[in-house]
BAPAFI-724553 format. One record per residue: residue in three letters; x, y, z of N, C-alpha, C, O in turn. Coordinates in steps of 0.05 Angstrom, whole numbers, plus 5000, padded with zeros to 4 digits. Example, Ala and Ser with C-alpha at 12.3 -4.5 7.8 and 13.67 -1.06 7.14 Angstrom:
<rs>
ALA526448865156524649105156526449345156528549345169
SER525749555142527349795143525850015157526850235161
</rs>
This chain:
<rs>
UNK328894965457327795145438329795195415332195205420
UNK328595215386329795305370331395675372330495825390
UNK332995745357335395925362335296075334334595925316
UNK335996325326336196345304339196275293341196195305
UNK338796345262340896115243342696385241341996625239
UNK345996245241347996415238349696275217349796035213
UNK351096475203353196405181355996375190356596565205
UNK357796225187359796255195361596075162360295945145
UNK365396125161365896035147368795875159370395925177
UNK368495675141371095405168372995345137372495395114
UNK375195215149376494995124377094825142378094845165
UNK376594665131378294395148380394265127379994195104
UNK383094245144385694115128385493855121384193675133
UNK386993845097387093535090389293365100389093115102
UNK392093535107393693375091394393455135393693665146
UNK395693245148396293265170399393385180400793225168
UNK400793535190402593685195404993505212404093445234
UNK406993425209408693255231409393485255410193715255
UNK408693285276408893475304412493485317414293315318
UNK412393695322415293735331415893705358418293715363
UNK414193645380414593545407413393305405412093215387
UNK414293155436413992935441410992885446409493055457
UNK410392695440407192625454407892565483410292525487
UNK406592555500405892525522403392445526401092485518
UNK404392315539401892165528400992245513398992135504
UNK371288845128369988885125367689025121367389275120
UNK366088885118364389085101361088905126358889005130
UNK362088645136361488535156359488685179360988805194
UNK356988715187355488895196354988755220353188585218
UNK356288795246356288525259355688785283357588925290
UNK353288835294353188985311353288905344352388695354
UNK354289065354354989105383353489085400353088865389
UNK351989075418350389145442350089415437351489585425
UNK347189425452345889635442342989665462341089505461
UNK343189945482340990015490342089945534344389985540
UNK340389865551340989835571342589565582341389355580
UNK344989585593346889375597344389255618345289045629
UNK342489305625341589085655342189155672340789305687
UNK345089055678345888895701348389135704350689065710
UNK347889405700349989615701349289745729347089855733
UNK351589705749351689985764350990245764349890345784
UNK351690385739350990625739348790635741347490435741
UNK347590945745345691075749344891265734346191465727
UNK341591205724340791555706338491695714336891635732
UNK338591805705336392025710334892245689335992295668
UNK332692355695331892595683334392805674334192935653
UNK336792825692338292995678339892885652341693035643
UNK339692715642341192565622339392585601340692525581
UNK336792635593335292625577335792865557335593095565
UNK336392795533337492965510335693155492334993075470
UNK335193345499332893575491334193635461336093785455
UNK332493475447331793415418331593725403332593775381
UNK330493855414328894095404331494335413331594545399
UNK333194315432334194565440337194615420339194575433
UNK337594675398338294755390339394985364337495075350
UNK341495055359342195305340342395165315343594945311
UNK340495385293341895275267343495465257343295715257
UNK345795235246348895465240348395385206346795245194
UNK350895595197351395585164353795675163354495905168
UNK355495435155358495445155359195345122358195145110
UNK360895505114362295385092364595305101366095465112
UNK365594945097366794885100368294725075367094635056
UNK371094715078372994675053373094355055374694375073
UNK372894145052373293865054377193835047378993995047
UNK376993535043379793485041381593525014384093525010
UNK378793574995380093564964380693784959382293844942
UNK379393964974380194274976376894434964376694674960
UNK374894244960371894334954370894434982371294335004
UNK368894744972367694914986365594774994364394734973
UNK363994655018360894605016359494815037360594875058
UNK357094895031355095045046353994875063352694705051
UNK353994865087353094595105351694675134352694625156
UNK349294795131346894845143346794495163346194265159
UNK347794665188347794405214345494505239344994745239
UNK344294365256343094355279345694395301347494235296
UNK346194575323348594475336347094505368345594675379
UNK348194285376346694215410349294335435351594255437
UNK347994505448350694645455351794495486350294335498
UNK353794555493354794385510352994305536351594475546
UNK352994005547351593845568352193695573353193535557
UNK351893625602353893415617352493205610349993185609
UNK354493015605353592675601353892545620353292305619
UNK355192685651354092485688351992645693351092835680
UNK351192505721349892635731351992815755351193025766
UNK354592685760355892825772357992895769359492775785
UNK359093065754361693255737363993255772363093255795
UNK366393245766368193235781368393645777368693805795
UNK368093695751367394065753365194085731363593925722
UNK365694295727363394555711364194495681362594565664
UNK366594375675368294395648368894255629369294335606
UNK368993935642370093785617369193575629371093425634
UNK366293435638363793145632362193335612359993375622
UNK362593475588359593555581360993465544363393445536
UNK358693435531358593425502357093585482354893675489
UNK358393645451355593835444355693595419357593445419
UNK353693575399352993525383352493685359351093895361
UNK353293605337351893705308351393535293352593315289
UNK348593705280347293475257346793565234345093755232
UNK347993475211347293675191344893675175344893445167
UNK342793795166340493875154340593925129338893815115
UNK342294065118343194105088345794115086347394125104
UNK346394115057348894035053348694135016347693994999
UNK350294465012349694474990347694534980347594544956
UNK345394584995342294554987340794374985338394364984
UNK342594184985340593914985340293865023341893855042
UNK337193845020336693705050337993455059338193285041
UNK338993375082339893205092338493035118338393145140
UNK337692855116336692695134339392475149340492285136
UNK340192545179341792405187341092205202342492005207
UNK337392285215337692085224337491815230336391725251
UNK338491685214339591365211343691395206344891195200
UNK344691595209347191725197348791525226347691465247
UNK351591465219353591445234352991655248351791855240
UNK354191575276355591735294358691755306359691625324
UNK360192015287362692075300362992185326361792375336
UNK365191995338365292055361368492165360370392015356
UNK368792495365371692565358372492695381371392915385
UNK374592565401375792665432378392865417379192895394
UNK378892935433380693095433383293085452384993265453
UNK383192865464384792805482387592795467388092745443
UNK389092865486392192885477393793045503393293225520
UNK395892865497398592905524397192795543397892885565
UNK395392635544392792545571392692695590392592655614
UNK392592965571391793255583388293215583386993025576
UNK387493465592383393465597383093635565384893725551
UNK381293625562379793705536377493785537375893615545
UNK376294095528373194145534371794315513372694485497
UNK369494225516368394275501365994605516364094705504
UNK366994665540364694865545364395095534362095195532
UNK366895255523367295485500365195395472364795575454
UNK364195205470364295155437361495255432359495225446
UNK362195375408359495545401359195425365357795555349
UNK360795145355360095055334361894755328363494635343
UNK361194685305361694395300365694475307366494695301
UNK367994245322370894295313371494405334373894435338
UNK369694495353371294715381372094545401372094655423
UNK373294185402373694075428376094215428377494255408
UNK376694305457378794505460380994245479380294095497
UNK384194285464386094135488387294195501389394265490
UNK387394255534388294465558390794335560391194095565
UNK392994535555395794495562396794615580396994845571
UNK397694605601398994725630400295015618401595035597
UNK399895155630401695435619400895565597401395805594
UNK399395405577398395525556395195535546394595565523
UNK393095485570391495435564389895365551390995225535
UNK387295375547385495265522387395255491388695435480
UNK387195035484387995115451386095065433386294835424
UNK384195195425383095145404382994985371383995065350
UNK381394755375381494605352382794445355383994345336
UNK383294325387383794055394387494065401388393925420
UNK388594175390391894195395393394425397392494625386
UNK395594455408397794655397400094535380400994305380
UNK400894735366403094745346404594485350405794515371
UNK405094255340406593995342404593905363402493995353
UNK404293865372403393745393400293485381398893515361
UNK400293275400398493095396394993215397394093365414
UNK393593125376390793245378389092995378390292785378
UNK386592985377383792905383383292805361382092595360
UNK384392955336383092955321380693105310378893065293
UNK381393275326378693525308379693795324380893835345
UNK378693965302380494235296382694185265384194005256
UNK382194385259384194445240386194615256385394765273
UNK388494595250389794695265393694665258394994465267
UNK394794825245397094845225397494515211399494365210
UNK393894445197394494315186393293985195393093785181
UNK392794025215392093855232388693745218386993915212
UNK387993485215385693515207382393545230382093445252
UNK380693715216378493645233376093465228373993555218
UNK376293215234374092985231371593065241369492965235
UNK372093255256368193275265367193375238365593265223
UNK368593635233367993805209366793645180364693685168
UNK369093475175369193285153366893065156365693005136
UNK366292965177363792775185360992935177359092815167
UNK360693215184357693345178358393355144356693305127
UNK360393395140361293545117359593275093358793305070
UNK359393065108358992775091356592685103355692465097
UNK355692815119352692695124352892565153350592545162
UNK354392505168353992365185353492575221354392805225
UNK352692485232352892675260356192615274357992445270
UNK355892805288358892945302358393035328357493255336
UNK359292705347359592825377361592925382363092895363
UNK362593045399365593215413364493175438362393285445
UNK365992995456365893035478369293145497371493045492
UNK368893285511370793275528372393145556370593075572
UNK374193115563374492915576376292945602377793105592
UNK376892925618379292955643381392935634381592865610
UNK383793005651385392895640388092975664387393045686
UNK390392965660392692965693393493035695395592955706
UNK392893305688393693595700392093745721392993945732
UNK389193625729387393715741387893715770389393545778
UNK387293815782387193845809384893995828383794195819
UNK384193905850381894155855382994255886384494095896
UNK382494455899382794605914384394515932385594715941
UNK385294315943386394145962388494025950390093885963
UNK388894075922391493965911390793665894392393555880
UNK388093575900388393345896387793255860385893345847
UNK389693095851389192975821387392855817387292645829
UNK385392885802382992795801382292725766380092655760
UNK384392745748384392615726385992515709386592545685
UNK386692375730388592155726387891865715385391835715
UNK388691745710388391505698386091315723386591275746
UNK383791225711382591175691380791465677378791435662
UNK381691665684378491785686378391885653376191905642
UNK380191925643379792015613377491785596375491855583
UNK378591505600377291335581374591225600372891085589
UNK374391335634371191315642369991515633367491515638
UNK370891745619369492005615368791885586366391875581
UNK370591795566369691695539366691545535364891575520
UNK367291335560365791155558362391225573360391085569
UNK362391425588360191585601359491685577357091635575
UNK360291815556360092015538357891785521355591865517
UNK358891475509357591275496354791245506352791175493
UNK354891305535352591125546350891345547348691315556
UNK351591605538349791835542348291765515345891695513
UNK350191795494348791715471346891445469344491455464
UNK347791305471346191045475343691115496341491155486
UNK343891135519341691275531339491435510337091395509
UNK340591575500338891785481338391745460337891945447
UNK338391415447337991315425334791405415332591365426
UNK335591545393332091665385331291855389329291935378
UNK332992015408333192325418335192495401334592715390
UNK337492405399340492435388340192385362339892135359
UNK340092495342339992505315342192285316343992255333
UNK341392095285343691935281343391585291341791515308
UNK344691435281344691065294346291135320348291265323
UNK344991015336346891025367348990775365351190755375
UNK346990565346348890155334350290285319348990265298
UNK352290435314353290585292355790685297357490705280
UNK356190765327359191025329361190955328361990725334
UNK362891205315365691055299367591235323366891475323
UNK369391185338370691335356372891435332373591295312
UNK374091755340377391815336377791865351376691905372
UNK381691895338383292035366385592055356385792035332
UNK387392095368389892225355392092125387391392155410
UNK395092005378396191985402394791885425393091705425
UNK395892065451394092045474390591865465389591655471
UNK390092045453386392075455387091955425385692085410
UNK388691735409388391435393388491315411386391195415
UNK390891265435389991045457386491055465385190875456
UNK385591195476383591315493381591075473380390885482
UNK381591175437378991075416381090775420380090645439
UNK382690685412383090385408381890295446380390085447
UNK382190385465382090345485378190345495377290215514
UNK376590505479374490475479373190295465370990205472
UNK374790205439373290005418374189795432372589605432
UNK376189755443377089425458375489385477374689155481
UNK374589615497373489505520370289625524369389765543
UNK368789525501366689595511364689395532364689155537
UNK363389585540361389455565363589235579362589025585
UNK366389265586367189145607366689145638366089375644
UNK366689045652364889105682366889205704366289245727
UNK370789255687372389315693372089645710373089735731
UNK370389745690370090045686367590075706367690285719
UNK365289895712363489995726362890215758361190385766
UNK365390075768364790235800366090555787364790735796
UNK367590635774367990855769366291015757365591245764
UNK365390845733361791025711360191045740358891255741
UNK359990885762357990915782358191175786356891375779
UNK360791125804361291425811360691665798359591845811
UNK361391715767360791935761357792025753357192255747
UNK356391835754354191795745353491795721352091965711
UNK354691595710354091555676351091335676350091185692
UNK350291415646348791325642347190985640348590825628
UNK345490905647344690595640344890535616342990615602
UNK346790395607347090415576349690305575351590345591
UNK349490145552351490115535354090205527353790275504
UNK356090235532358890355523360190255503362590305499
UNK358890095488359289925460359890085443358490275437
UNK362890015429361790305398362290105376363289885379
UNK361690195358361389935325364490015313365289805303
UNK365490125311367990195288370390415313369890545333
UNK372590355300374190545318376790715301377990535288
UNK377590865298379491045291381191145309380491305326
UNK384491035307385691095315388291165298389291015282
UNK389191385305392391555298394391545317394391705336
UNK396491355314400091415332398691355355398191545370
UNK397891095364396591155391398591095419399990895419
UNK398491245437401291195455399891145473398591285489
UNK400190805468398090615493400390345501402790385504
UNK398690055504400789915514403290055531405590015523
UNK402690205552403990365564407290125585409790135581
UNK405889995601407589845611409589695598411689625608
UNK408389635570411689545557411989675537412589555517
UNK411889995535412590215521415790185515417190105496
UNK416090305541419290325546421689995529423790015516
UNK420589805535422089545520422189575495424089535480
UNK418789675488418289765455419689955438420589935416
UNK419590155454421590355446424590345445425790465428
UNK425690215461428290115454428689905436430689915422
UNK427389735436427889545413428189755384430189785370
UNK425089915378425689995344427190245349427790335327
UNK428190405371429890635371432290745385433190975388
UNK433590365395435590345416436690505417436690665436
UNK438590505386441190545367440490865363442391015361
UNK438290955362439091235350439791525366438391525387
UNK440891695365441691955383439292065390437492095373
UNK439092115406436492365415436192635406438192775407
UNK433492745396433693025381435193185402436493375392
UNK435293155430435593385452438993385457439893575470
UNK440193245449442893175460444793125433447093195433
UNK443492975408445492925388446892595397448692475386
UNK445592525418447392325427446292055432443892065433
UNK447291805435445491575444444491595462444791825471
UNK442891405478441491415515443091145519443790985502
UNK443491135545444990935562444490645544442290535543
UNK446790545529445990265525445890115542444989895535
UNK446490135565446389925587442089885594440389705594
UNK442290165597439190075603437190085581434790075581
UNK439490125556436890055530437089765521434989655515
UNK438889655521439589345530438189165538437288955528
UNK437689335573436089095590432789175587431089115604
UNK432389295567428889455563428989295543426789185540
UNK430889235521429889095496429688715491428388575475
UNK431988665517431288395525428088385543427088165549
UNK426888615550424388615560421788585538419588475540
UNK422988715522421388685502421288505480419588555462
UNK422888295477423487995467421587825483419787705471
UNK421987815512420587655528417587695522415987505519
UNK416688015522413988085526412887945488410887805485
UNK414187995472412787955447412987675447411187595432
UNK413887535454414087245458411187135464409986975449
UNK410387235489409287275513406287315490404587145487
UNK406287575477403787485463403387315435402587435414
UNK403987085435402987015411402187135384400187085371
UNK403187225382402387345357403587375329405787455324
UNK401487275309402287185288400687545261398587655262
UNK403787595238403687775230400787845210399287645208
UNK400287965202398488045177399187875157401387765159
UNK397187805132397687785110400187495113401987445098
UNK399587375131400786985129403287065135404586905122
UNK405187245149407587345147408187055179410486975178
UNK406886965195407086755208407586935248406687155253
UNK409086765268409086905289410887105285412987055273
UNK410287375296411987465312413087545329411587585349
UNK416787635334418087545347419787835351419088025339
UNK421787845367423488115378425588065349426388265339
UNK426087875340428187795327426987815295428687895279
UNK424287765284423387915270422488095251422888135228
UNK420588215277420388395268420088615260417988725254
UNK423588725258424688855233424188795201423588975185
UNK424388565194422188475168419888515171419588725157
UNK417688455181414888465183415088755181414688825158
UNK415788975200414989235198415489375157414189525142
UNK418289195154419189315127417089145111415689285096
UNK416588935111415188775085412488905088411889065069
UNK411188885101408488915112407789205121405489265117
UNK409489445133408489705128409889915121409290125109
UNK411889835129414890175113415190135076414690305059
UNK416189865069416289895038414389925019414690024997
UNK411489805032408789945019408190155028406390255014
UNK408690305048408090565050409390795028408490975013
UNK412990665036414990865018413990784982414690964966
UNK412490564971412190544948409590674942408990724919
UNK408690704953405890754956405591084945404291194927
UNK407491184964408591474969409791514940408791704928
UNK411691384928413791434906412591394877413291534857
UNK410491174878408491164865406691404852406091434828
UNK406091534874404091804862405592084855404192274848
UNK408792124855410392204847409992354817408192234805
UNK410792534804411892454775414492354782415892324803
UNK414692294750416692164749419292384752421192294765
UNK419592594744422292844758421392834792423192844809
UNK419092824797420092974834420492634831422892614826
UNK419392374831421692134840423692084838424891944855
UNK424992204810427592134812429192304832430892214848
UNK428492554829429892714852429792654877431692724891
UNK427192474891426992414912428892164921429992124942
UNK428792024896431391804903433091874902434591714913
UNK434492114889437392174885437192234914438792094927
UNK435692404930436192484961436892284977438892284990
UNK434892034977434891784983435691514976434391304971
UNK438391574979439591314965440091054979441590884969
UNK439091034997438790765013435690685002435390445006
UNK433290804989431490624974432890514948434690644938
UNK431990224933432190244925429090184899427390014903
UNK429090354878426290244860426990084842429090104829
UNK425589934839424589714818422289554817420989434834
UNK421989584785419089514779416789584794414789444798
UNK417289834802414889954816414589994841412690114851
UNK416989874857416589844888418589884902420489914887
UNK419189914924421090114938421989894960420689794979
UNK424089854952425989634984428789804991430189944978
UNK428889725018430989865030431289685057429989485059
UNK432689735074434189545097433489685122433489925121
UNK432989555144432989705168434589895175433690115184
UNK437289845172439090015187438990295168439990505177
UNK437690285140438090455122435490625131435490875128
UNK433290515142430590575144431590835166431391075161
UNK432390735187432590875222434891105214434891295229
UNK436791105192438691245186436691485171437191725170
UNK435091405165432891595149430991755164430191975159
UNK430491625182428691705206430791965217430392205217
UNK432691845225434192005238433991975274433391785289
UNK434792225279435392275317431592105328429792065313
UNK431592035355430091915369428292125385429792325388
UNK426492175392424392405415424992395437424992595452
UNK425592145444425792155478427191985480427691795465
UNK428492055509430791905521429691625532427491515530
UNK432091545544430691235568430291255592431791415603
UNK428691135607425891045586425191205575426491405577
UNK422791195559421091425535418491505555417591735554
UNK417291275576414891405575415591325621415891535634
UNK415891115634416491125653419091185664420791005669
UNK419591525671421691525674423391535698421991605717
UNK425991495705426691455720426391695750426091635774
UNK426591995736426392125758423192215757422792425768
UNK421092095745418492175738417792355732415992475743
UNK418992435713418692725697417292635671417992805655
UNK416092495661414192335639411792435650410792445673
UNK411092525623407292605629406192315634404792325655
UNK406192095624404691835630406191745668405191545679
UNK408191875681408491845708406192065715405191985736
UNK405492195710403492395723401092265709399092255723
UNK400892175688397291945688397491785719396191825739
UNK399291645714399191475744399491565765399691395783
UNK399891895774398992025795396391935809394591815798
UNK396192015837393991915854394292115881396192155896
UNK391792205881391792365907393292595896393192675872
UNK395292765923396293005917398692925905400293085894
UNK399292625907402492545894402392565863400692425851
UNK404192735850403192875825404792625802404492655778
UNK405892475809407192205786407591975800406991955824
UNK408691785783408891505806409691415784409391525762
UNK411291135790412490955781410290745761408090825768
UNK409890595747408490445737410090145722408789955712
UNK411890145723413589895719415689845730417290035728
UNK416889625746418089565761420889645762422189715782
UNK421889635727423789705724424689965724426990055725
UNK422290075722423690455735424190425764426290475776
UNK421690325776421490335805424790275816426190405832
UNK425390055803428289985820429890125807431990125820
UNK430190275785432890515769431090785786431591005775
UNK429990795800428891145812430591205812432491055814
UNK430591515811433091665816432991975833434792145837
UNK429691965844428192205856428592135887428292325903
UNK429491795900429791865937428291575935429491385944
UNK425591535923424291315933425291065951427691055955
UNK423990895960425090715967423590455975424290255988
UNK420990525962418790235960420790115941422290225924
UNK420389805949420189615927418789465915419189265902
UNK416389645922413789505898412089705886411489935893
UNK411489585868409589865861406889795878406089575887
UNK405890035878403790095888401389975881400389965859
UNK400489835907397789555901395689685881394289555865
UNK395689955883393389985841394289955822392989835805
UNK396290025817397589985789396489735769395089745749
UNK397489535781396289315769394389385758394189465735
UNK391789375783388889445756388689705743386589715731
UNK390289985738390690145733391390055713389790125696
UNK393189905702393389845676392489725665392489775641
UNK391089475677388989455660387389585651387089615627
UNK385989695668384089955654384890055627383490025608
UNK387990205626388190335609389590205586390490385572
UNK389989965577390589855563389189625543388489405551
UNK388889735511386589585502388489285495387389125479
UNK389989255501390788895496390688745516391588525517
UNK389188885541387888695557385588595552385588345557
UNK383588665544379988675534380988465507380088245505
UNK382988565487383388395465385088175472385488025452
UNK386188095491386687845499384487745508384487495508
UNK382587845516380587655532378387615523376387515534
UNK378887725485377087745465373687805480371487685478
UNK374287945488371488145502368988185474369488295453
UNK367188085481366388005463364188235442363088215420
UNK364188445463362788715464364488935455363989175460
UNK367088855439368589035428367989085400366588945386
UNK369589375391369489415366369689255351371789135355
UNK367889125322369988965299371089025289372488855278
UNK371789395279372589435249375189635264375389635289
UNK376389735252379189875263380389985240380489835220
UNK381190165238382990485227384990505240384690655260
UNK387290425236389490585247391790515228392990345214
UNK391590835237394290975223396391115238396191165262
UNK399791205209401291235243403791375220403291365196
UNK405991495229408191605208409991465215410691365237
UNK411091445184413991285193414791445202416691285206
UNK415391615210417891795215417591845249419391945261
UNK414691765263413891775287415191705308413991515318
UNK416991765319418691615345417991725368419691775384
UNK414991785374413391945395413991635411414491625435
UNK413791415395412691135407414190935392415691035375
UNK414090705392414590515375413490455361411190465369
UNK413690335333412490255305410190015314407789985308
UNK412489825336411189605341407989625358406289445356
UNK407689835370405489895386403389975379402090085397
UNK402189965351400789985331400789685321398789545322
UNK403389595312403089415299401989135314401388925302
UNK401889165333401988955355398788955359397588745361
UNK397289205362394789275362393289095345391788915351
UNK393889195322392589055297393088835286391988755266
UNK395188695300396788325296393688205313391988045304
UNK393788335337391888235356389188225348387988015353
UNK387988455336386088385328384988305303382588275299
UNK387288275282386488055258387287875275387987915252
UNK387987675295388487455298385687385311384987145311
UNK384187565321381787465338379487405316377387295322
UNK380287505286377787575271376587895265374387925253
UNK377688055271376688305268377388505243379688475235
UNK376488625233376388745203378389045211377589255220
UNK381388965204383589165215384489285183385189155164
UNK384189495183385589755161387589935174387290145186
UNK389989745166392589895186394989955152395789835133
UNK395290215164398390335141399590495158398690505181
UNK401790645149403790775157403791055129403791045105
UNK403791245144404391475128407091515124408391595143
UNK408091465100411591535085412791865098411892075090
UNK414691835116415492105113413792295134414192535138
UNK411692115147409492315169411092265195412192055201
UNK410892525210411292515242408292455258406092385251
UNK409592515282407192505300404292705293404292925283
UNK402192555303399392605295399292765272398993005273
UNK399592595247398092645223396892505208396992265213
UNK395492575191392692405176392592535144391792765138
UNK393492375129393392435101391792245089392792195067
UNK390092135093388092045081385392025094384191805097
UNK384292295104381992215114379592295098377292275108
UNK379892345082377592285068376991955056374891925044
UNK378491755058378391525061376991465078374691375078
UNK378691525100377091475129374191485139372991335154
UNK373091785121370191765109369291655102366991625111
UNK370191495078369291365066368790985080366790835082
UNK370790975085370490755104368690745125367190555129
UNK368590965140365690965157363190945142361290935158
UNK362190925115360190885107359790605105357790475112
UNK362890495090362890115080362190025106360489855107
UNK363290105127363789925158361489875172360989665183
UNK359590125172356890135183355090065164352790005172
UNK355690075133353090115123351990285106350490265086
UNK352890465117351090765109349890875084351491005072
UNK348090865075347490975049345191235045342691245046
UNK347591455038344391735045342991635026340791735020
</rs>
């Protein structure tokens, strides 16, 4: 049933905020699969059917990215589970908004993209059952409960919520015509009565991908192209969207969608958006020492053991070897030895010129007098590695960064299982433990545990039901992760053929977004779209 209409007033930020803690966790119309996989395990039902009619009409003035007011009269579908069987009451459910006017002018969405904006971050749970309007995916942090608008203060977001700055893409998506899912998701902090971890790795990106097949299921119900959805995410929940656009309809994921009872359908999405994504987890740690061996840690002032940043960065020589991979833009293979060029030619000195560029000319010169390891000429900005990381400054996290030795890493608690609240996930912690253990192997899931959660498995195996088009963005200044773990993302999939829009924000920390009204804009070229 229809609801009566309420006023409310929003801004959504433009410009993205650098986070002060660690994360913890074409134009080519080449569409996806679309409608019932067949030959899918899961299971649906009458409760999955998307009541068209039951919703609130809201009236929000919201501020866009340029800093313009719009009046934006939306439909909002209030929170509902996308299984048929929720692990709780709180976070399998999704709400939808659709916008109707905009400014006064009527809006017809449905043929509109569909944003799909998680909120996942720290591969903490995320929910959406509080939300009473477009921007409420909420991100649950231990001790500090619900945070509203997707993050707390520094911390990794979803990507929706405004929030000291933080941008909100759901907001900005109605704001432009398109529909705005929010779904919420598990995540490994959870536990239920008996102690036991129950959203742990895989279940964040089976909850994403349940969330797809709900939509897809409800193609024609669900305002909006179901052949259409563009995932975000931020950090954590950027792994989660690059990790959904790589592996759609893989049969990897099936006995788990069984379980929760996701829908017959498709988990295909057309376009993907991702921010700083802290994925490629198992050779994190090699990654991270290679671009941040050498530098002191914010917590100490000091280096981390060169002995074991050493034998992590000869790990990570072997591993980039290991994938073939040749740079952007004819730069040829790359290599551990590398690159350090590729990152400068190809994304730090066009970022920093890019940046120095839109300057006047007094705040540039002042900016170079601060910065005297750039140097400008003729328009463009070069500078040297060692001058780059001297700029960056101190490092986020010690060694390892993400598997750590006494398992005190939020990504050791993704790989929790049962009531055991962290675990080992690469060999090389396993044998540096420093908590008593005394297996010498890891634990017979791991293996496919990471596959699951890692999208350069699906893009090695050029899965053919993956995203084509790709968004990702990232700060130089980001040492949540390594530079290369982005860059490695998007090597991989221009090498397969896929339509990659990858930069680096000059001077940005962790989870920020200074150009998303681009990003907008790009979701129209990618899909199509024309109101």
């Amino acid at each position: 049933m229809k609801h009566r209409a309420i006023k409310r007033r929003n801004v959504v930020m433009g410009i993205g905020a650098a986070a002060g803690v660690a994360a913890i966790g074409g134009v080519a119309l080449t569409a996806n699969a679309s409608g019932s996989r067949g030959g899918s395990a899961s299971g649906s039902s009458d409760a999955l059917v998307f009541d068209k009619d039951d919703y609130t009409e809201l009236t929000e003035t919201i501020t866009d990215e340029a800093g313009k007011e719009h009046e934006v009269v939306y439909h909002f579908y209030k929170p509902r589970d996308y299984v048929t069987n929720p692990s709780d009451d709180t976070h399998q459910s999704l709400v939808v908004s659709v916008p109707v006017k905009i400014d006064g002018k009527a809006v017809d969405a449905s043929g509109a993209p569909i944003v799909l904006a998680n909120a996942v971050g720290a591969y903490m749970p995320s929910s959406v059952a509080k939300a009473t309007g477009v921007g409420q995916n909420q991100l649950e942090m231990t001790g500090m409960g619900a945070m509203p608008g997707g993050t707390p203060s520094g911390m990794p977001g979803g990507g929706t919520g405004a929030i000291n700055g933080m941008v909100n893409l759901a907001k900005l998506a109605i704001v432009a015509g398109y529909v705005a899912v929010e779904p919420g998701a598990r995540g490994r902090s959870l536990t239920d009565s008996s102690g036991t971890y129950y959203g742990t790795a895989p279940a964040a990106i089976v909850d994403l991908k349940a969330a797809v097949r709900y939509i897809r299921f409800n193609k024609g119900r669900i305002p909006g192209n179901a052949d259409r959805i563009v995932s975000t995410g931020t950090s954590a929940g950027g792994a989660m969207s690059a990790l959904l656009g790589a592996s759609g309809d893989s049969p990897l994921y099936d006995k788990y969608l069984k379980e929760a009872g996701a829908a017959d359908a498709s988990d295909a999405i057309f376009a993907t958006g991702a921010w700083c994504p802290i994925t490629d987890l198992e050779h994190a740690d090699a990654a991270y020492e290679w671009n941040w061996g050498s530098s002191a840690t914010q917590s100490t002032g000091k280096a981390v053991d060169q002995t074991v940043s050493k034998e992590l960065q000869a790990q990570f020589a072997e591993y980039q070897a290991s994938l073939k991979l040749k740079g952007l833009k004819g730069f040829g293979p790359l290599t551990a030895r590398n690159y350090d060029e590729y990152l400068l030619k190809t994304y730090l000195q066009p970022s920093a010129t890019k940046y120095l560029a839109a300057l006047s000319e007094s705040e540039r010169t002042a900016y170079l007098a601060k910065n005297t390891f750039i140097t400008w000429s003729g328009g463009k900005a070069t500078f040297t590695w060692d001058g780059y990381l001297t700029h960056v400054g101190a490092r986020k996290k010690t060694a390892p960064a993400f598997d750590a030795f006494d398992l005190s890493a939020g990504e050791n608690n993704e790989f929790g299982t049962g009531t055991t609240k962290a675990r080992h996930f690469t060999a090389y912690s396993l044998k540096n433990d420093t908590t008593g253990l005394t297996a010498k192997r890891l634990d017979g899931d791991i293996p496919e545990l990471l596959r699951l959660m890692n999208p350069m498995h699906s893009i090695k195996q050029r899965n053919p039901h993956r995203s084509k088009h790709w968004w990702i963005r990232l700060g130089t200044n980001d040492s949540d992760t390594s530079l290369t773990v982005s860059a490695n993302l998007a090597a991989a999939l221009d090498n397969i053929g896929d339509d990659v829009n990858h930069e680096y924000y000059w001077d940005q920390g962790h989870a920020t977004n200074t150009d998303p009204g681009d990003f907008i804009t790009w979701v129209a070229k990618v899909t199509g779209y024309k109101k």
